[in-house]
C-alpha positions as CSV (number, residue, x, y, z in Angstrom):
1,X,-20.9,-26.9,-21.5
2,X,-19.3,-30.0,-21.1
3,X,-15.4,-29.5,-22.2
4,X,-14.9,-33.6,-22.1
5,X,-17.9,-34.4,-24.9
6,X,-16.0,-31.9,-27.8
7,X,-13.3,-33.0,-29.9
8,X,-9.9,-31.1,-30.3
9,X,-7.2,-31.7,-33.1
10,X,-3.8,-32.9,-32.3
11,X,-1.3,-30.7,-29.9
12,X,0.7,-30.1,-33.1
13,X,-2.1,-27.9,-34.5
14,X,-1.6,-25.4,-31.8
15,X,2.1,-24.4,-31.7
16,X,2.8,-20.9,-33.3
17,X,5.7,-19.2,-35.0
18,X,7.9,-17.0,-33.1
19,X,6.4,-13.6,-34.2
20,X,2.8,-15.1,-33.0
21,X,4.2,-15.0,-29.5
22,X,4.4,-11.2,-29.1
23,X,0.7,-10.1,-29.4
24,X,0.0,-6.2,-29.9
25,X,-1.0,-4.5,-26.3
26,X,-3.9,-3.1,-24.9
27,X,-4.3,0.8,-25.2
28,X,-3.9,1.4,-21.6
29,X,-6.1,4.6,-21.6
30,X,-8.9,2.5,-23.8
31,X,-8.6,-1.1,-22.6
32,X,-12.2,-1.9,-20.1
33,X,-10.3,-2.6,-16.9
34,X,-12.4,-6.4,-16.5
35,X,-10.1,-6.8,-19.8
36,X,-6.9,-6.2,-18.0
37,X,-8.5,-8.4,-15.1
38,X,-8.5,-11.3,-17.5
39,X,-5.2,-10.7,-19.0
40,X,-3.4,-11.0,-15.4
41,X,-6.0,-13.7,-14.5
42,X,-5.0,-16.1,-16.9
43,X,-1.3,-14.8,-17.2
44,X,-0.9,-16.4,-13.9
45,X,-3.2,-19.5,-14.8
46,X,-0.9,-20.4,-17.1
47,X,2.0,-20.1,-14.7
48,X,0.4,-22.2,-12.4
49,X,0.1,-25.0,-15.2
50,X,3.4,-24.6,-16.0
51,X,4.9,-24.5,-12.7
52,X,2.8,-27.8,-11.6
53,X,4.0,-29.3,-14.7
54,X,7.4,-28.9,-14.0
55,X,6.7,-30.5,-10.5
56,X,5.4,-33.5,-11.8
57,X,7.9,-34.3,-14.1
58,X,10.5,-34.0,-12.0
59,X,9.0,-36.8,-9.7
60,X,8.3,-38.8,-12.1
61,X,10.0,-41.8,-13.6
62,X,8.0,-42.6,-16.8
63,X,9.4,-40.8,-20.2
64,X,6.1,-41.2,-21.7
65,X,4.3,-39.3,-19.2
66,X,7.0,-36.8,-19.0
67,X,7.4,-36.1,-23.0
68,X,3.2,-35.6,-22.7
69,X,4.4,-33.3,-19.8
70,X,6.9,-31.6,-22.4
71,X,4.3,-31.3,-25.2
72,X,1.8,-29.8,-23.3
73,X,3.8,-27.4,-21.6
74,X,5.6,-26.0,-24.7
75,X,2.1,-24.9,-25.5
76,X,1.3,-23.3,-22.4
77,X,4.6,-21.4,-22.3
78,X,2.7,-20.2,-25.5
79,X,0.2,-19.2,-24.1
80,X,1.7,-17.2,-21.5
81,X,4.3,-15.5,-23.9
82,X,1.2,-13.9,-25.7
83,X,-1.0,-13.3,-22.9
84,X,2.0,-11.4,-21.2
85,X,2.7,-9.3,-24.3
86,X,-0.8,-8.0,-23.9
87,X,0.5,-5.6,-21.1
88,X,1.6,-2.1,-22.9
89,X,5.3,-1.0,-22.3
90,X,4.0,2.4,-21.1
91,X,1.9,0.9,-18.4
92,X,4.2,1.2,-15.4
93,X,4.9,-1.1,-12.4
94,X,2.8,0.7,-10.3
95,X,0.0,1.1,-12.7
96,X,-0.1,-2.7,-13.3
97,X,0.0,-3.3,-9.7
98,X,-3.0,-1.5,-9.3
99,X,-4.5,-4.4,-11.6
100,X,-3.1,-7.0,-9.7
101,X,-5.1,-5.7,-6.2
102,X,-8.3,-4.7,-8.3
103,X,-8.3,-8.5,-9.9
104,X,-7.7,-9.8,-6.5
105,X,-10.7,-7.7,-4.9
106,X,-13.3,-8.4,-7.6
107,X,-12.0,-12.2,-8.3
108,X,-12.3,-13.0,-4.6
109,X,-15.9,-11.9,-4.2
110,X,-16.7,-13.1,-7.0
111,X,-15.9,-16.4,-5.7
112,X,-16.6,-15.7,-2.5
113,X,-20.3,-15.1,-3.2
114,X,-20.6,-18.4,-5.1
115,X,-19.1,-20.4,-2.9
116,X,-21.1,-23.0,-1.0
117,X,-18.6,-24.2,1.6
118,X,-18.7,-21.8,4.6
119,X,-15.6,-22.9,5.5
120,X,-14.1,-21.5,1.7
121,X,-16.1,-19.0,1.7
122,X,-14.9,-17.4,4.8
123,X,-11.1,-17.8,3.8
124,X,-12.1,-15.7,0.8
125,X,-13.8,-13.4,2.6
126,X,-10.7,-12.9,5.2
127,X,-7.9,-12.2,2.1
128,X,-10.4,-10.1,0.5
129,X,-10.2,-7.0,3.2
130,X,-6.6,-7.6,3.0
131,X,-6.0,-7.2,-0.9
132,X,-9.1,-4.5,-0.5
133,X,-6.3,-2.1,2.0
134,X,-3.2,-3.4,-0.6
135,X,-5.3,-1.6,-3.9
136,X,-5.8,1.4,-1.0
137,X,-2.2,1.8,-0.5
138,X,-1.3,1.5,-3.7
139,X,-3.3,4.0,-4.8
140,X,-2.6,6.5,-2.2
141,X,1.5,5.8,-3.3
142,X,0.8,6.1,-7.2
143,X,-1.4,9.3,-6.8
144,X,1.6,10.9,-4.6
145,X,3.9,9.9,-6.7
146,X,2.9,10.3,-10.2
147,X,-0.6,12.1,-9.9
148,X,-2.6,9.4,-11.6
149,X,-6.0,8.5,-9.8
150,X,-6.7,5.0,-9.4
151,X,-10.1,5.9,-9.6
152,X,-9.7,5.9,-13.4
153,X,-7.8,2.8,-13.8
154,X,-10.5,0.5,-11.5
155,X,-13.1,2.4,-14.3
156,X,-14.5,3.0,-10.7
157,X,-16.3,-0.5,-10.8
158,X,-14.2,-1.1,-7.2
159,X,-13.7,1.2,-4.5
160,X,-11.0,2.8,-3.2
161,X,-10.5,3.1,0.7
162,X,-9.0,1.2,4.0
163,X,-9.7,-2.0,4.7
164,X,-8.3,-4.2,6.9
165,X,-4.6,-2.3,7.2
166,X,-2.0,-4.1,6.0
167,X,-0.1,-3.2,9.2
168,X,-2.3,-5.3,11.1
169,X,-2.2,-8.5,8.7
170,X,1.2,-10.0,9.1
171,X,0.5,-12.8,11.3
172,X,2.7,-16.2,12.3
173,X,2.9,-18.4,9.3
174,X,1.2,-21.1,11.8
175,X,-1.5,-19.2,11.4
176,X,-2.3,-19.5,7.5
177,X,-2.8,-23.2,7.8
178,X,-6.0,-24.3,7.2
179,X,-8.0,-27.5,6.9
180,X,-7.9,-29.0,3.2
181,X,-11.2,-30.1,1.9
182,X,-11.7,-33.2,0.2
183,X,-12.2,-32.9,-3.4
184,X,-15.1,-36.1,-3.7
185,X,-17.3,-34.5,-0.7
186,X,-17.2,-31.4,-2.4
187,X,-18.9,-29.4,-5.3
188,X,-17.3,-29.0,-8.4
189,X,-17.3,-25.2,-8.0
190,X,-15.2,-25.4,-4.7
191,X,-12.3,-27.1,-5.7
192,X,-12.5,-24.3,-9.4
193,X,-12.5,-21.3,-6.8
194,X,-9.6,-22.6,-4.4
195,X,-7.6,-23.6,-7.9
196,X,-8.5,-20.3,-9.2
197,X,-7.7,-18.2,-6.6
198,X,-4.7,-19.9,-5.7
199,X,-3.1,-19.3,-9.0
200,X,-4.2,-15.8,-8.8
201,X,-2.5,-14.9,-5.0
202,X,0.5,-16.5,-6.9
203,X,0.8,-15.0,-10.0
204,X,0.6,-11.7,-7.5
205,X,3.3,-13.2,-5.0
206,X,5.6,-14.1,-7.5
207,X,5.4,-10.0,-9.5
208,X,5.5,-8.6,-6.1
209,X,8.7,-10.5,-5.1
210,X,10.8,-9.0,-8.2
211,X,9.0,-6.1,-9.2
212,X,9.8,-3.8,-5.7
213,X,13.7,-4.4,-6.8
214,X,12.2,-2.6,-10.3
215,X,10.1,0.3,-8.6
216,X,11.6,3.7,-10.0
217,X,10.1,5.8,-7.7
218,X,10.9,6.2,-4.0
219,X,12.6,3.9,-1.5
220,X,9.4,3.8,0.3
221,X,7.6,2.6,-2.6
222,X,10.3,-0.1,-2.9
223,X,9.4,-0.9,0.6
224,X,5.9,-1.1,0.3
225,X,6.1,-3.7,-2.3
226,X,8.4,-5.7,-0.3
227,X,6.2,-5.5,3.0
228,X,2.9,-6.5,0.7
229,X,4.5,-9.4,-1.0
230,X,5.1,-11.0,2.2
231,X,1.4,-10.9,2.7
232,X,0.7,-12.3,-0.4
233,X,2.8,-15.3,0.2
234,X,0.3,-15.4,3.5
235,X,-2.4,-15.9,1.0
236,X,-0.8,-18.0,-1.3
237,X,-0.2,-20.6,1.6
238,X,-3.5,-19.8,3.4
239,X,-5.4,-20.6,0.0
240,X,-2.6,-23.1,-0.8
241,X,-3.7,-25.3,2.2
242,X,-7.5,-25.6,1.5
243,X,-6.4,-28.0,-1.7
244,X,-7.6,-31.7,-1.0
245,X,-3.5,-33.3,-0.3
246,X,-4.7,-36.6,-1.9
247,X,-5.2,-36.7,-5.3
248,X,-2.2,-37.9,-7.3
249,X,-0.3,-35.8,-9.8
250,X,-2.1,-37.4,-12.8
251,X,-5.7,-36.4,-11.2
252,X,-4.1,-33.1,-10.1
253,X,-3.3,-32.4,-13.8
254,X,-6.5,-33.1,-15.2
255,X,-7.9,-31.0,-12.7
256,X,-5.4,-28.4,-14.0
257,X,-6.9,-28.7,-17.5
258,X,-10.2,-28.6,-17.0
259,X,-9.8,-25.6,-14.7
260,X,-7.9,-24.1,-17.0
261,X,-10.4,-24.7,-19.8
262,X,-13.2,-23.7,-17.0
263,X,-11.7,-19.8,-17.1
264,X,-10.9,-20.0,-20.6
265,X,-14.1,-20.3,-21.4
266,X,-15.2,-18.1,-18.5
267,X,-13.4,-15.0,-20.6
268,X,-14.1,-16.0,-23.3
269,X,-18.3,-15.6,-22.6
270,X,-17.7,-12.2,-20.2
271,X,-14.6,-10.6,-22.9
272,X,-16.3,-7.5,-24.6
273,X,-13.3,-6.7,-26.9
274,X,-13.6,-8.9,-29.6
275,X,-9.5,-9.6,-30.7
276,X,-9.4,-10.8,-26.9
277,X,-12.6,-12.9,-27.0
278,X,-10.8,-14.4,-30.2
279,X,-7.5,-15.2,-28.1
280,X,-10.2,-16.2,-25.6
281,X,-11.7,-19.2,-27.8
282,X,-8.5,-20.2,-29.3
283,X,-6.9,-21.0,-25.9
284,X,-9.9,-22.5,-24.8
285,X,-9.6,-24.7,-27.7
286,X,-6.1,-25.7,-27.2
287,X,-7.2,-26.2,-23.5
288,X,-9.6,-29.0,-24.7
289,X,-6.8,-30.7,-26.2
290,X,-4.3,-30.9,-23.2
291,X,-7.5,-31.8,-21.3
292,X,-7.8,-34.9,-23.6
293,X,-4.1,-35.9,-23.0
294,X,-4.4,-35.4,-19.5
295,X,-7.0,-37.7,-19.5
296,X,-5.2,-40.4,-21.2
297,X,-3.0,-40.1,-19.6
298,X,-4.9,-41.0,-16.3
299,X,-6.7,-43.8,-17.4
300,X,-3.3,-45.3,-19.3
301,X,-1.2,-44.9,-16.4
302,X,-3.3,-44.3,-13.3
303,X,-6.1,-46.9,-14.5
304,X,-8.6,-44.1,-13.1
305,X,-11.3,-43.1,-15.5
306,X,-11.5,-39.2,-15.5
307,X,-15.8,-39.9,-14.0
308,X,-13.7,-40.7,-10.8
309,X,-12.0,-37.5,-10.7
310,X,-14.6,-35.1,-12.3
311,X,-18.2,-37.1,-11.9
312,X,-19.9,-34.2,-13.8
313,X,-18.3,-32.6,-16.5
314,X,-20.5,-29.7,-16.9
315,X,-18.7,-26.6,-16.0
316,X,-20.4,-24.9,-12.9
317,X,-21.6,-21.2,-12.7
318,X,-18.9,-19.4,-15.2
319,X,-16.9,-16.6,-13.2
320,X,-18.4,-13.0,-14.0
321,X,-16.3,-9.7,-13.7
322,X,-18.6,-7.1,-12.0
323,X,-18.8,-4.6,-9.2
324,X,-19.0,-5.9,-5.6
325,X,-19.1,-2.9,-3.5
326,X,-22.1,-3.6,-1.6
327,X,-20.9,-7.2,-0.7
328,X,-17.1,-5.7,0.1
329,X,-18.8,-3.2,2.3
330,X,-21.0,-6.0,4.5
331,X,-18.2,-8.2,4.8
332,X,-16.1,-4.9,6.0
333,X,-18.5,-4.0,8.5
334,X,-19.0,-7.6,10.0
335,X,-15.1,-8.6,9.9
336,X,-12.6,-6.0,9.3
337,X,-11.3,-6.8,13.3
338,X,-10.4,-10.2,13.2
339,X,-7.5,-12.2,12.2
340,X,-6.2,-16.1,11.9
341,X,-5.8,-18.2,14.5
342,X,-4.2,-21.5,13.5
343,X,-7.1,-23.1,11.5
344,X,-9.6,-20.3,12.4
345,X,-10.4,-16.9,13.2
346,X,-11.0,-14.5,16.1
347,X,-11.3,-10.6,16.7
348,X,-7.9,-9.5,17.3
349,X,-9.3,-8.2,20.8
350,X,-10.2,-11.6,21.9
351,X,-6.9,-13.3,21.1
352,X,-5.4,-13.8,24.8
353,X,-1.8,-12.0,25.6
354,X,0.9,-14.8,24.8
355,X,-1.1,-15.6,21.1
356,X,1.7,-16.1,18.3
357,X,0.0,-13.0,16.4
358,X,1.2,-10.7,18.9
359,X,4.8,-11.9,19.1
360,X,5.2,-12.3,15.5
361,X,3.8,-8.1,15.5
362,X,6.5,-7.7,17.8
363,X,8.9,-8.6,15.7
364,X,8.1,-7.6,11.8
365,X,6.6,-4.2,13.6
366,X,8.8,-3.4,15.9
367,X,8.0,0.3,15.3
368,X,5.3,1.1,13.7
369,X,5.7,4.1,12.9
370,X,8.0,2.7,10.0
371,X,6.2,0.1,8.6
372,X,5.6,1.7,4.7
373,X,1.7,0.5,4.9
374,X,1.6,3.0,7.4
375,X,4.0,5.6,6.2
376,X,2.8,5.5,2.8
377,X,-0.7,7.0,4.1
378,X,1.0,9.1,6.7
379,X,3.3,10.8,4.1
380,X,0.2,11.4,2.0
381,X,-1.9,13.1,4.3
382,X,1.4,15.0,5.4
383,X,1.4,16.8,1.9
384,X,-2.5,16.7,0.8
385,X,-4.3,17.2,4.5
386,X,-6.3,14.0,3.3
387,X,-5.6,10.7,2.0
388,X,-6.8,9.7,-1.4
389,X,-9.9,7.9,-1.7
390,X,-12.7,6.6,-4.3
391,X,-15.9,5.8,-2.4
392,X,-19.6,5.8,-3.2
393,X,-20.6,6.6,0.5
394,X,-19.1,7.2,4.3
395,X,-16.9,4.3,4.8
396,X,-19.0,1.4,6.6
397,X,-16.2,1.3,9.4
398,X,-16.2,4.0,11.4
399,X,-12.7,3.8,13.0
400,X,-11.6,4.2,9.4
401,X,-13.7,7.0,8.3
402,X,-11.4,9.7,9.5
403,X,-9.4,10.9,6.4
404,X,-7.2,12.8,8.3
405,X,-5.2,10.2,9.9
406,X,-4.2,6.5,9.1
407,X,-5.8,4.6,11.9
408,X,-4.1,1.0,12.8
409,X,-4.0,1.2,17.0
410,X,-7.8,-0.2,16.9
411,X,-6.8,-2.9,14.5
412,X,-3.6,-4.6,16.5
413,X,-4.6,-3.7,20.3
């Protein structure tokens, strides 16, 4: 599929009427989880588009380019209005949340395992045993709080146990700089996964940010979002920094396009529920269209043909929604102990005494014993004797197989 050799009508042709913009929910207790996964996938691909478009048109001194701007961002604020109105009214914050961490754990090795950079692939690979522990927590709070079992929401294709604790992740912002790659020495499908997953850790940053102020549970709950939206803003600037820094805002956007029409079309081929699969093609179809603006509007105004940008049109291997529990569990026992340092990684235990990771632990975890990662799993096995859990086998690490007790001391030293 090759998004640049079909024809789309006009951007007119894809506006809707005000009642259009409120699409009928999901049945929560129906919907196929993977559904929900694309719903927040490209709820937050679309804020993404919109957000960059805002950017760019603020630095930018040509009307022309700005009203295309406008035109093409009224119809993404479209977009989002009825991919956002998918989400049920009795799906609670919580219960949504536990979306958010089972998109980021299935998305990531997704990506991760089709990544061909090693350097990529082991950013992925780091954030995913930290979203991994966030779905954990989660799911140890909404179980004590409101008896429902994760286990049913993740339809069980994802586990449900430690990984690396989130006690142990918050590390100097130094630290979640990473080298950029450059977008011409690289594969097509590299510069799609660090777009994609980018978006994704921001869409998650951003909910996280507001929605602990909306939590109508405990304080600790509150607290627990707080503490995990300060990792996601980790990932959003650790994923953040692998982008190439050179392309201009008019490649950047047709980059935008096509990636957006990439996961359109992604959905649309993995979607089982066929009014979604319909929303699916339609978008991808009004995706083609800003794709052809965006491309006028680089070889117009940037005198760049979009070959320089995107040599090959063909999309790459289309993003699947499946189970990766074997994968999770390698990449768990091979590198649930380390941490970033500055552009790369070590085992916690080999970081020497004065490392910023230690001094920035002194001060977000001063005492430890209130951190709400921590207490959330503490306060849990204080009224059930055992945390809660959904796994297939013993957990591959055994410093965290012990039910009994939330163990960190092995994971900070």
């Amino acid at each position: 599929m090759n998004p640049f050799d079909i024809k789309s009508k006009s951007i007119d042709n894809y506006y809707v009427s005000m009642p259009k913009l409120t699409s009928k929910a999901y049945d929560k207790e129906t919907a196929d989880p993977y559904s929900k996964l694309r719903i927040i996938l490209m709820n937050g691909t679309e804020f993404e588009a919109i957000n960059f478009s805002h950017r760019f048109s603020r630095t930018c001194d040509n009307n022309d380019i700005r009203r295309a701007l406008a035109a093409i961002r009224r119809g993404e604020a479209q977009q989002q209005k009825r991919i956002s109105s998918l989400k049920p009214q009795n799906e609670n914050i919580l219960e949504h949340t536990i979306g958010y961490e089972h998109l980021a754990v299935d998305l990531t090795a997704e990506l991760a395992l089709k990544e061909s950079n090693p350097y990529v692939k082991q950013a992925l690979d780091f954030a995913l045993l930290e979203d991994f522990d966030h779905l954990y927590r989660y799911a140890d709070l909404l179980e004590m709080e409101q008896g429902v079992k994760a286990q049913r929401l993740v339809g069980e294709y994802a586990e449900i146990m430690p990984g690396r604790p989130t006690i142990s992740e918050h590390r100097h912002p130094y630290d979640s700089i990473k080298k950029h790659i450059d977008n011409k020495q690289e594969k097509l499908s590299t510069v799609l996964h660090i777009m994609t997953i980018t978006a994704a850790e921001q869409q998650t940053m951003n909910y996280y940010m507001n929605a602990g102020a909306f939590y109508e549970g405990s304080s600790l709950g509150r607290e627990l979002y707080n503490e995990i939206a300060m990792i996601e803003e980790q990932h959003v600037t650790h994923y953040g920094s692998l982008l190439d820094t050179k392309p201009s805002f008019l490649e950047n956007l047709l980059m935008h396009e096509y990636c957006e029409a990439y996961l359109y079309y992604s959905c649309y081929n993995g979607e089982k529920d066929n009014r979604l699969k319909l929303m699916w093609e339609e978008f991808f179809e009004e995706e083609l269209c800003h794709l052809n603006i965006a491309k006028s509007l680089l070889e117009k105004y940037g005198k760049i043909i979009a070959e320089e940008v995107i040599p090959d049109g063909e999309f790459p291997s289309l993003i699947e929604f499946c189970p990766h529990k074997d994968y999770i569990r390698n990449i768990l026992s091979n590198t649930v102990d380390m941490t970033a340092d500055r552009e790369g990684y070590a085992k916690v235990e080999d970081l020497p005494s004065d490392a910023e990771y230690f001094a920035y632990q002194d001060i977000v975890n001063h005492s430890k014993k209130l951190t709400p990662s921590h207490r959330v799993i503490e306060d849990y096995i204080a009224k059930k004797g055992i945390d809660y859990r959904y796994q297939i086998a013993e957990h591959p690490v055994v410093a965290l197989q012990d039910r009994h007790k939330d163990n960190t001391s092995e994971f900070l030293s």
